[in-house]
C-alpha positions in Angstrom: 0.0 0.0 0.0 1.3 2.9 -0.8 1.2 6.9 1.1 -1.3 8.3 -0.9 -3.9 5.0 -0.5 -2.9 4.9 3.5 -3.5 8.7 3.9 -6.9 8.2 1.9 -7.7 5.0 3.9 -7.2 7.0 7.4 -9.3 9.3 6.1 -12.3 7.2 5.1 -11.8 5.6 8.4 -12.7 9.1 10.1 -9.5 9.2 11.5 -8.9 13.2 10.3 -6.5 13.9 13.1 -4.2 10.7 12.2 -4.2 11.6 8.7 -3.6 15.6 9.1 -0.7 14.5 11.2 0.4 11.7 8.6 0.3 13.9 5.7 2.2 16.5 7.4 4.9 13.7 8.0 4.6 13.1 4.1 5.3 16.4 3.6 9.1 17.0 4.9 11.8 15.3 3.0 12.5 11.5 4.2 15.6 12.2 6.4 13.9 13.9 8.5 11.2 11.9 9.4 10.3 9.9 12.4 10.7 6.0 12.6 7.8 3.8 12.6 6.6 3.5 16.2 7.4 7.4 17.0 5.5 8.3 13.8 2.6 5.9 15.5 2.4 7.6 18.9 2.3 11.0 17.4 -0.2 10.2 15.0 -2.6 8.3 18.1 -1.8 11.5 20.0 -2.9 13.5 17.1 -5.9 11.7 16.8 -6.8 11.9 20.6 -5.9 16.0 21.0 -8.3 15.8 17.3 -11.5 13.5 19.3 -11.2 16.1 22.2 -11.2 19.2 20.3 -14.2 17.7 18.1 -16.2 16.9 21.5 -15.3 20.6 23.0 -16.6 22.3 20.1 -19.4 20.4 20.4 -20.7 20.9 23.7 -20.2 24.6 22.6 -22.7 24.3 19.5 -24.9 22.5 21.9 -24.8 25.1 24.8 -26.1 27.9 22.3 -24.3 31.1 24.2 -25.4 34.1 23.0 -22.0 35.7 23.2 -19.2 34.5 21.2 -16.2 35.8 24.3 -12.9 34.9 25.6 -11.6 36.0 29.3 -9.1 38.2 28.0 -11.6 40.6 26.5 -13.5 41.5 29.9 -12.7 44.9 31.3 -12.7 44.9 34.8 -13.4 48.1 36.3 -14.6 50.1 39.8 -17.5 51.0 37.5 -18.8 47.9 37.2 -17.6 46.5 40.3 -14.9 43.8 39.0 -11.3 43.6 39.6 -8.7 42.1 38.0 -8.3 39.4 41.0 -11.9 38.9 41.2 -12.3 38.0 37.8 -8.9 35.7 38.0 -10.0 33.8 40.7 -13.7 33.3 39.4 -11.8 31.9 36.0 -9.9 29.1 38.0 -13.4 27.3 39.1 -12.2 27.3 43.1 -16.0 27.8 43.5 -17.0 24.8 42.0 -14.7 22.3 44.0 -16.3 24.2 47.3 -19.8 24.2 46.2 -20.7 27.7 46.0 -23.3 29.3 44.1 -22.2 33.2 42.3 -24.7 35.4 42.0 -24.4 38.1 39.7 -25.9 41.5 39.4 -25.6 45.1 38.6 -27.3 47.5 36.5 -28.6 47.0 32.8 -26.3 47.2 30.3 -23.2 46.4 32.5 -22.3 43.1 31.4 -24.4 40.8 33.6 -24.9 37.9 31.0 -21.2 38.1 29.2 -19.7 37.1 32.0 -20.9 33.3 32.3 -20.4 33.4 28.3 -16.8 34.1 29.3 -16.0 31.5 31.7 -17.9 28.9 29.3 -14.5 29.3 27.2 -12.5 27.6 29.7 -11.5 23.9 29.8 -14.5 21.9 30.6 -15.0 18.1 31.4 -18.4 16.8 30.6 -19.3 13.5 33.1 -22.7 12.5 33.0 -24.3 15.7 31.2 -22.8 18.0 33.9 -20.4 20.7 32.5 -17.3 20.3 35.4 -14.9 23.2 34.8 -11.0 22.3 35.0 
């Protein structure tokens, strides 16, 4: 079999993040690539890091947010009564291991439904239909 029929086979098998990271190995000159069982574990690890991106974007279709945000674009302010650390230590999900509810409110307009949009961008594990943030 040759590279062409394996990197086609990999791909009809649904294994996209095997064969992204086989092709990319066809693409450098032969000297330089890996031997056999390296080229394997890469490729498995590939197509594990692939699975788990798949399943995150996902569970972020299927949660509908209305707001497309990342943490890094939040302005804290005294004016809407955030800081920096607050903010920092509601994005490590300390909360969550200790039980606690947040409760968040404020005036319209000041960001009041962002903020959970914010924190859904964070690593998430998903056991038994319950979104557990890492």
């Amino acid at each position: 079999m040759n590279r062409e029929q394996t990197l086609e086979q990999l791909k009809k098998l649904k294994l996209e993040g095997m064969a992204a990271r086989y092709a990319s190995e066809l693409s450098i000159p032969i000297h330089q690539q890996q031997d056999g069982h390296v080229l394997l574990a890469l490729m498995a690890q590939a197509e594990a890091e692939h699975r788990d991106y798949k399943k995150n974007e996902r569970y972020f279709r299927a949660s509908k947010l209305r707001y497309d945000a990342i943490p890094e674009s939040v302005e804290c302010s005294a004016e809407r009564g955030l800081t920096k650390e607050q903010f920092v230590g509601l994005l490590d999900g300390s909360y969550i291991r200790q039980h606690r509810n947040i409760m968040i409110h404020g005036a319209t307009g000041c960001g009041k439904v962002t903020l959970p949009a914010h924190w859904a961008e964070m690593p998430v594990c998903w056991v038994s239909g319950l979104c557990i943030l890492i």
